[in-house]
Wavefront OBJ file of the C-alpha trace (Angstrom):
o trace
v 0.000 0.000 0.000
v 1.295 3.339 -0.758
v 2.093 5.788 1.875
v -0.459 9.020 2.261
v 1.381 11.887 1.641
v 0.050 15.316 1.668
v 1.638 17.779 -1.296
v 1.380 21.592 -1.281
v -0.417 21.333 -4.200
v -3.060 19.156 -2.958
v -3.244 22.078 0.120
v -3.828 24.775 -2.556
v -6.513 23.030 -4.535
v -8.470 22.031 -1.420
v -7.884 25.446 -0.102
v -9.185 26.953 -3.293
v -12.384 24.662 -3.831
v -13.507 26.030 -0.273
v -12.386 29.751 -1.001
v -10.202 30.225 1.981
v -7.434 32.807 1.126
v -4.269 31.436 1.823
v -3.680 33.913 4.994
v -6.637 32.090 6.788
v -4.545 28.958 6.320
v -1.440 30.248 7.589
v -3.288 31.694 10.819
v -5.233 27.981 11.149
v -2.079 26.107 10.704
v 0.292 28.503 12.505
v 2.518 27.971 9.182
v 4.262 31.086 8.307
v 2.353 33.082 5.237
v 5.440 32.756 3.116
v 6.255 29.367 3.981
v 2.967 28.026 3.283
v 2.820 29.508 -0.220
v 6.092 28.065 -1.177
v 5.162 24.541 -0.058
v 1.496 25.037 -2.529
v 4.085 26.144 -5.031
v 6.131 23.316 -4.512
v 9.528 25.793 -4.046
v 12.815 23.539 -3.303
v 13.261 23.039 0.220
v 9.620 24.150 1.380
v 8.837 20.646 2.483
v 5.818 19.767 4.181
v 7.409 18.437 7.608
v 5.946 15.323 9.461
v 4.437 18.363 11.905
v 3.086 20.490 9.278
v 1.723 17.458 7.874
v -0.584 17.286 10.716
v -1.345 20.703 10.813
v -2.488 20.826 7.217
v -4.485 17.559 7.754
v -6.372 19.170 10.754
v -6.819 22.115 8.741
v -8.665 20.813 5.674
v -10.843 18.730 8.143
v -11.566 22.172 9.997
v -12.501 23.347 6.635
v -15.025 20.318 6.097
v -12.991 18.013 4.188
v -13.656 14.485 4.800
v -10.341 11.618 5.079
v -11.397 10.139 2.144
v -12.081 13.423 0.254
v -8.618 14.483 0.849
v -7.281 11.393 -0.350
v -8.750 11.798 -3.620
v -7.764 15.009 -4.045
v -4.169 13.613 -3.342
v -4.420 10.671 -5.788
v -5.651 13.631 -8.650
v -2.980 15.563 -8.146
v -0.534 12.815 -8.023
v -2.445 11.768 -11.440
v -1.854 14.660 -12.945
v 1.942 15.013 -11.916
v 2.964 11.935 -13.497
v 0.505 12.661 -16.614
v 2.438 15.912 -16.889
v 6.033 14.185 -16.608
v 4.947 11.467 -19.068
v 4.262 14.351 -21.849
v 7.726 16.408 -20.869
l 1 2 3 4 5 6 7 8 9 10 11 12 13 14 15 16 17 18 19 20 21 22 23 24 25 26 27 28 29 30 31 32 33 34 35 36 37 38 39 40 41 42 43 44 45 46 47 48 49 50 51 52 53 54 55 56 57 58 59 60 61 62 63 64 65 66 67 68 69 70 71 72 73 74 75 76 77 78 79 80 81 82 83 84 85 86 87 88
């Protein structure tokens, strides 16, 4: 089984579908402004940490996501990554 990992990307989507400006994020998460939009943008070393992992999680179920919806929203944009290195 493949390990759940939570991408900045993923963040940003979910975060736009709900229309939550990525300040309310930062002040839910307690993840610098900055910080958190390099990890949506995927920036080089703007990892998301095993403890910002957590924070994100319990963010997107604060904003109503469900486990499972989040999941899918993480297998999509996984989808799409490899879909977009396939055509590179």
């Amino acid at each position: 089984m493949k390990e759940f990992k939570l991408s900045g990307k993923t963040v940003r989507i979910a975060r736009l579908l709900k229309n939550v400006s990525i300040k309310e994020v930062a002040a839910m998460t307690g993840i610098g402004e900055s910080y958190l939009a390099k990890i949506e943008r995927g920036v080089k070393g703007a990892n998301v940490t095993y403890i910002n992992h957590f924070r994100l999680l319990r963010t997107l179920r604060e904003l109503g996501y469900t486990d499972a919806q989040i999941a899918v929203l993480t297998v999509l944009v996984e989808n799409i990554e490899e879909k977009e290195e396939q055509t590179l």
